[in-house]
Structure formats: structure tokens, C-alpha cells
C-alpha positions as CSV (number, residue, x, y, z in Angstrom):
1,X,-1.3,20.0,-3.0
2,X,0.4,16.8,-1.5
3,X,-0.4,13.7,-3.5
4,X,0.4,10.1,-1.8
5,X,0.8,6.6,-3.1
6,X,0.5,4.0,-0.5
7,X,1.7,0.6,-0.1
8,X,0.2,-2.6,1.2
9,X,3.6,-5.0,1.3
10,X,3.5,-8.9,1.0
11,X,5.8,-11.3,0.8
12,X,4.6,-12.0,-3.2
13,X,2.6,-9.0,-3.9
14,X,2.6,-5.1,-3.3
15,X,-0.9,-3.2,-3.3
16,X,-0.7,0.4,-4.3
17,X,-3.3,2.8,-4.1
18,X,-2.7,6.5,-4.8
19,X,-4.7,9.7,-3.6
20,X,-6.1,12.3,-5.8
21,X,-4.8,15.5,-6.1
22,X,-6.3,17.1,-3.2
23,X,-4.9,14.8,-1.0
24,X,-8.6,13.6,0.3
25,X,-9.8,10.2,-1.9
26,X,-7.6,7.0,-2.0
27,X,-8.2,4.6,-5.3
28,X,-6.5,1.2,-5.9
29,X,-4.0,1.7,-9.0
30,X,-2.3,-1.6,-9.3
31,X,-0.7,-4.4,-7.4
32,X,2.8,-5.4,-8.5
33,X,4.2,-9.0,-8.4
34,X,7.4,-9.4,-6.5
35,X,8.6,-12.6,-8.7
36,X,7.9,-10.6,-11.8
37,X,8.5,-6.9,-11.1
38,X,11.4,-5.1,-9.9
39,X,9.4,-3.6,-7.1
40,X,11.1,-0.9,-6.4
41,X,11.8,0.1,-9.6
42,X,8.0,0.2,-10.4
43,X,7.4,2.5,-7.0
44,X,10.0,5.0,-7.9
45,X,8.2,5.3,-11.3
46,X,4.8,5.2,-9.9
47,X,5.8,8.1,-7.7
48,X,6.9,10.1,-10.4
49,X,4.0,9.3,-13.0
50,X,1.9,10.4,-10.2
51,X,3.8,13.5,-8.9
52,X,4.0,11.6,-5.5
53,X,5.3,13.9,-2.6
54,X,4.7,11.0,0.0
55,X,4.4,6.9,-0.1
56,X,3.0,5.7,2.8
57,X,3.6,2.0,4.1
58,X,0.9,-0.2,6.1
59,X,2.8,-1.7,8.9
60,X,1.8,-4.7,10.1
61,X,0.7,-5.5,13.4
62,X,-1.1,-8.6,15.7
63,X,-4.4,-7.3,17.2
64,X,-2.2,-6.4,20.5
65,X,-0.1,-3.6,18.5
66,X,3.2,-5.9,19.3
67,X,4.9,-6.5,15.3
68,X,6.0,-9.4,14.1
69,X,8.6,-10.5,11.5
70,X,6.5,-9.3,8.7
71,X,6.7,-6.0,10.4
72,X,10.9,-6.4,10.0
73,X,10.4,-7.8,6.5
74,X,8.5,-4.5,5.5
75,X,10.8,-2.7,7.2
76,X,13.5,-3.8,5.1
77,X,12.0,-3.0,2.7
78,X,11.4,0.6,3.7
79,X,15.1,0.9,3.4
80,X,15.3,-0.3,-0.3
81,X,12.9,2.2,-0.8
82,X,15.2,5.3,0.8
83,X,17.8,4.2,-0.7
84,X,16.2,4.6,-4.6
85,X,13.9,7.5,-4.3
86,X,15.5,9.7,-1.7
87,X,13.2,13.1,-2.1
88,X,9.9,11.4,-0.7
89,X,8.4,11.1,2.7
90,X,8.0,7.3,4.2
91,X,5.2,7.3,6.5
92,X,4.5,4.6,8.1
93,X,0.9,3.6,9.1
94,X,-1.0,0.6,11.6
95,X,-2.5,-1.5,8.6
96,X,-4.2,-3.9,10.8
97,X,-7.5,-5.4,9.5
98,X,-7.0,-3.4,5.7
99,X,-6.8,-6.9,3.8
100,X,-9.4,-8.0,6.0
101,X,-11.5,-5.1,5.3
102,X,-10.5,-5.1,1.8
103,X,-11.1,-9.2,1.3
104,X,-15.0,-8.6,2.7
105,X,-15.6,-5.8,0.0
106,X,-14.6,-8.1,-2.4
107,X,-16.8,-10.8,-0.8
108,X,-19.7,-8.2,-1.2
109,X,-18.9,-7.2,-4.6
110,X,-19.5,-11.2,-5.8
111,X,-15.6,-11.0,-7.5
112,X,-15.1,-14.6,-8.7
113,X,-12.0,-17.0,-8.2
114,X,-9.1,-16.7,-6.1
115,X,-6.2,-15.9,-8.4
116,X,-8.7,-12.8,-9.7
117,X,-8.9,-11.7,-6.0
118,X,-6.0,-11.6,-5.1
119,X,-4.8,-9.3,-7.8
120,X,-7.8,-7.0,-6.3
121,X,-7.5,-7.4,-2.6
122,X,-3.7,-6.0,-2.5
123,X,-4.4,-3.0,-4.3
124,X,-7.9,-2.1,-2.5
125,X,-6.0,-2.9,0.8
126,X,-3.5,0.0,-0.1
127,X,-6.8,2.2,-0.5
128,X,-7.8,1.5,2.8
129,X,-4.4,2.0,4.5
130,X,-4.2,5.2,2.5
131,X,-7.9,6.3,3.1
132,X,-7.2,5.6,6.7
133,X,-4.1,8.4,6.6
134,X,-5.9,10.7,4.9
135,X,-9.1,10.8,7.1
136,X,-6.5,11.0,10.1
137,X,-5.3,14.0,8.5
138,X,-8.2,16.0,8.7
């Protein structure tokens, strides 16, 4: 069975979602705070609490597919990534409109103040990028 994490990368925060272990349902797990957090650290040992055989990344993208610098930034990233956990797959996925579509569940669901939402919308944006992969899988 392949289990996946996936990551919604920000400047200040990193979403993660992970899949169960059929590989078919994405659930929010956490979001990790760049200022406090040695992110990568916290991946690698996300992707081994969770047996993780792939991580994949939400690229970002304007509406007219071209990427922008947060594109590169993530990209950078990516290669912080390689260079700590070696043995796992990078994908890398179109994440256009996940926070979007993630910020309007939230919107739905009533969640109250900002600072609360964002510690939700980062990690339920992963699920989405991750859901996305999965269903594309099929």
C-alpha cells in the first residue's frame, strides 16, 4: 500500500495532510510554523511516523498555469527536502485554488477568528492538494 503526506508551502506556514493507508482519503494532520519549527526536520519525521512512501508538494501557479516566485521559493524548498530524506518520492502537483477552496470550507463551517483559521486553512489546503492526487490516480 503507498501512503502520502502532502504539503501546502507558505512563506510562514506549511499545511500537511496525509492519506490513509489505502492510498484513497486525504485528512489534514497539522500545519507547522516556519519561525518556530525546523520544517524539515518535522517532515522527515512526519514521513516516518506515518510510514510515508511519497510527499507530494502543491505548486503554485497564476490562473494562466505560468509560476511565479513562490513557485521558485517552493522549489527551493523541494531541494532541502531531497537533500534530508532521500528514499521518498517528490511529486509535485498544480495547487491552484486549494487555500481558496480550503478558506470557503472554513467559511462554511462558521470557524471563528483569524489567527484560529489560519492554523486550519494550511493543513485542510494540503488535504485538498492531496485529495486532488489521489482522485487523479484512479
Amino acid at each position: 500500500m503507498k501512503k502520502y503526506i502532502a504539503l501546502d508551502i507558505g512563506d510562514v506556514r506549511i499545511g500537511v495532510a496525509k492519506s490513509d493507508i489505502l492510498g484513497m482519503i486525504a485528512t489534514p494532520l497539522e500545519t507547522i510554523d516556519r519561525r518556530k519549527t525546523k520544517a524539515v526536520k518535522r517532515i522527515a519525521e512526519i514521513c516516518k511516523e506515518n510510514n510515508t512512501l511519497s510527499i507530494v508538494v502543491g505548486i503554485p501557479k497564476s490562473l494562466d498555469g505560468s509560476e511565479k516566485r513562490q513557485a521558485e521559493k517552493v522549489r527551493e524548498f523541494i531541494i532541502k527536502l531531497k537533500k534530508e530524506i532521500q528514499n521518498l518520492e517528490i511529486i509535485e502537483v498544480d495547487e491552484r485554488f486549494s487555500t481558496v477552496i480550503a478558506d470557503n470550507i472554513l467559511k462554511d463551517l462558521n470557524k471563528k477568528g483569524a489567527i484560529e483559521k489560519r492554523k486550519v486553512v494550511d493543513k485542510m489546503a494540503a488535504a485538498i492538494i492531496l485529495q486532488t492526487y489521489l482522485d487523479m490516480k484512479k
